[in-house]
C-alpha positions in Angstrom: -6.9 -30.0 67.5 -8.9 -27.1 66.3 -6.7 -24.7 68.2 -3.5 -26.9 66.4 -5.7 -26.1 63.0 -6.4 -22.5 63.0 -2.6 -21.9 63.7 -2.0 -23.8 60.7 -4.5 -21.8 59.0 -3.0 -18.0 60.3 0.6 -19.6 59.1 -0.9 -20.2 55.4 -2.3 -17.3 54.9 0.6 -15.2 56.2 2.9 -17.1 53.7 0.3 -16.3 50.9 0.0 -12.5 51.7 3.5 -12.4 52.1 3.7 -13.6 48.6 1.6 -11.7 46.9 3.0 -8.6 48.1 6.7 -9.6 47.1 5.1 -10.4 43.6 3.4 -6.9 43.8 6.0 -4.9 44.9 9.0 -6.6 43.0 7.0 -7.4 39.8 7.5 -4.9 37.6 11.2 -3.6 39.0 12.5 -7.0 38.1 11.4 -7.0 34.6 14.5 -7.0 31.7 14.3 -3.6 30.3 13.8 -3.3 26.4 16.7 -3.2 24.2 16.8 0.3 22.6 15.5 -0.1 19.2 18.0 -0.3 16.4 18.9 2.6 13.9 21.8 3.4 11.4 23.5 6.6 10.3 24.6 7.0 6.2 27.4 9.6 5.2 29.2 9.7 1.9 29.3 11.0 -1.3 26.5 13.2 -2.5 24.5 13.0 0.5 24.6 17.2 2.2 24.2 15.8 6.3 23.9 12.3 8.1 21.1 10.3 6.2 19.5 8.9 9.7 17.1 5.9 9.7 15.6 4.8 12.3 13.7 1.3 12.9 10.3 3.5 14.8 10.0 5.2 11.4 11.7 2.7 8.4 11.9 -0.7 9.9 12.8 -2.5 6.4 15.3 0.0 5.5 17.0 -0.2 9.0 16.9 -4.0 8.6 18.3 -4.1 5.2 21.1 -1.7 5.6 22.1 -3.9 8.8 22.1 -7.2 7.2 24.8 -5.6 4.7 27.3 -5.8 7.8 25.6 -8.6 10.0 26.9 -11.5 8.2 31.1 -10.0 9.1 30.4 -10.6 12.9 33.9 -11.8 14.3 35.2 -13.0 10.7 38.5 -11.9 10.0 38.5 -9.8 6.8 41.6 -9.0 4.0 44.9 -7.2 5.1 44.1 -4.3 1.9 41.5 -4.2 -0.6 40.8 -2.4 -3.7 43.0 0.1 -5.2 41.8 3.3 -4.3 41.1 4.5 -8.1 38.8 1.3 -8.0 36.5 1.7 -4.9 34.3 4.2 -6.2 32.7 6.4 -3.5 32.2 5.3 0.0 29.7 5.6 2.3 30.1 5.3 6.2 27.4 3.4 8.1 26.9 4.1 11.7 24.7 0.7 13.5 22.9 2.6 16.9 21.3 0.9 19.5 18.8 4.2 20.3 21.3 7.1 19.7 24.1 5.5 20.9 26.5 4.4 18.3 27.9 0.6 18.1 29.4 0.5 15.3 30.9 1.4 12.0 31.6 0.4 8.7 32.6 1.7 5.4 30.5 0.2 2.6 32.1 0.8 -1.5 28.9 -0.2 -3.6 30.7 0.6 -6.7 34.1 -1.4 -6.2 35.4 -2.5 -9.2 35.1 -6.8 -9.0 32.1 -6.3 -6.6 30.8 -4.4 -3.5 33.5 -3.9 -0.7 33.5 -3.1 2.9 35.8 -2.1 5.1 35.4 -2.6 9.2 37.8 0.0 11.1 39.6 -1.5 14.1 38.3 1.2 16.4 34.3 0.6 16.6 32.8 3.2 18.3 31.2 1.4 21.6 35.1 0.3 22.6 35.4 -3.5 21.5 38.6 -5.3 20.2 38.0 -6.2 17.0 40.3 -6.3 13.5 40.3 -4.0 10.7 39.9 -6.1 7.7 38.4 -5.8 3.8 35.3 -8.1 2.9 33.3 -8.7 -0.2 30.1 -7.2 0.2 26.9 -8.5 -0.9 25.6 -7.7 -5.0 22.7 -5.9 -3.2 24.9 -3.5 -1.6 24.0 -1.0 -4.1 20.0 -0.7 -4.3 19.6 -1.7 -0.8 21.0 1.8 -0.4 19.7 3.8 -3.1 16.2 2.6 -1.7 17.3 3.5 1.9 17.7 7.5 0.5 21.4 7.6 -0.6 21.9 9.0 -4.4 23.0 5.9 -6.2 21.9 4.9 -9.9 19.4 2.1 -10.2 20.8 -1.4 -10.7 18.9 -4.0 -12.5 21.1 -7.0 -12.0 21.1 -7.4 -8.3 18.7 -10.4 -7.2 19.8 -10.9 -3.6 22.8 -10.5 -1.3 24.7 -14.1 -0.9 27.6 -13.2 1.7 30.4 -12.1 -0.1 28.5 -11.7 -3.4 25.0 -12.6 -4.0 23.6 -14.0 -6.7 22.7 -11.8 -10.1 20.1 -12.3 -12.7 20.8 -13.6 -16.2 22.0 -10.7 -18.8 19.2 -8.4 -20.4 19.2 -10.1 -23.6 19.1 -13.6 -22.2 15.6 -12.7 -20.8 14.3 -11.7 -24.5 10.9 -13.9 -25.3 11.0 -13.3 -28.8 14.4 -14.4 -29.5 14.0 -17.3 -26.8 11.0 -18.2 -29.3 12.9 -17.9 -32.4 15.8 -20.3 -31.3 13.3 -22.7 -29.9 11.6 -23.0 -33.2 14.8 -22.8 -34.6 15.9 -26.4 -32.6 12.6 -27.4 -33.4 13.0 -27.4 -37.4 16.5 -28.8 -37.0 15.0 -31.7 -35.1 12.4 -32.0 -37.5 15.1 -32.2 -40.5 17.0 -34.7 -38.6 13.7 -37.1 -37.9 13.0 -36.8 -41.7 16.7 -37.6 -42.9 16.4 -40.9 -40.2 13.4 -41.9 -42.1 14.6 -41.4 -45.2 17.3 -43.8 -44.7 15.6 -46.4 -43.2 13.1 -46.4 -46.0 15.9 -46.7 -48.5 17.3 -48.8 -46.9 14.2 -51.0 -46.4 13.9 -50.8 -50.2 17.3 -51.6 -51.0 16.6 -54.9 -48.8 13.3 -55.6 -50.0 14.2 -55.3 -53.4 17.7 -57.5 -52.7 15.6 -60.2 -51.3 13.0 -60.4 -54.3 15.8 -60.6 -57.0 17.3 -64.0 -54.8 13.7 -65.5 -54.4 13.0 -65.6 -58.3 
């Protein structure tokens, strides 16, 4: 029995050092490697060489000039776009996964009707995809000009919807004073129209008052 029992014991702990050097040895081989981190390249008008962003350095920037082309994944996009004349300039953005380019996209801030992009058939890491036109979101345009490239500053741009966005109300819409003026403004006419209500009914009160006392004499 005891003999039956330290075999049992030997054939335990061979099993358990046995496992902890497979965990030991294979550990760390067997672990997923990272994913290269994420980075985008910016040519176009006005810019002299490659504006290159990367997400060790400008996280939010990287993250906002990708979400400008994230939302066209497999969507199939317009046969032709713009006119030419109408596009304005372009800019060409390169998505990398560490240096090695994924894909590419040419991105038309100032297209007349609204930002445009346009997604080449040939992407640079080889996949099939379709070369198609999309509407671009409103905050094509500053998410840019904040990243580095030389655009004007546009006020009107809230947030990027897909395919548009949402924009603010017009400048003068946003005026206190003149909100003020037209609300005091409703405010008399109200007033005018409570007093002319009142008027009536008071005549007309009179009128019955004074109807009723010429009967009861």
């Amino acid at each position: 029995m005891v003999r039956q029992m330290r075999r049992l014991a030997a054939v335990l702990a061979g099993a358990l050092a046995t496992a902890l050097l497979s965990l030991g040895t294979t550990g760390p081989a067997s672990a997923a490697p990272k994913p290269a981190p994420a980075g985008v390249d910016i040519t176009g008008v006005g810019l002299a060489a490659p504006l290159q962003l990367r997400a060790e350095t400008q996280p939010a920037h990287v993250g906002a000039v990708i979400d400008q082309v994230n939302f066209l994944g497999s969507r199939t996009g317009m046969a032709s776009g713009p006119k030419p004349a109408d596009l304005g300039p372009k800019y060409t953005v390169v998505v990398l996964a560490g240096e090695t380019p994924k894909q590419t996209y040419d991105l038309y801030p100032k297209a007349v009707g609204g930002p445009r992009v346009f997604r080449p058939a040939k992407q640079p890491d080889g996949r099939k995809t379709s070369a198609g036109w999309f509407l671009g979101r409103l905050s094509m345009s500053e998410t840019l000009r904040t990243a580095g490239v030389p655009l004007e500053r546009q006020f009107d741009t809230v947030s990027g919807g897909v395919g548009g966005g949402e924009r603010v109300l017009p400048e003068d819409t946003l005026d206190p004073a003149k909100d003020l003026d037209e609300a005091l403004g409703d405010l008399q006419r109200l007033l005018l129209l409570n007093v002319g209500v009142m008027l009536t009914i008071t005549v007309g009160l009179a009128g019955i008052a004074l109807l009723i006392r010429r009967r009861t004499r």
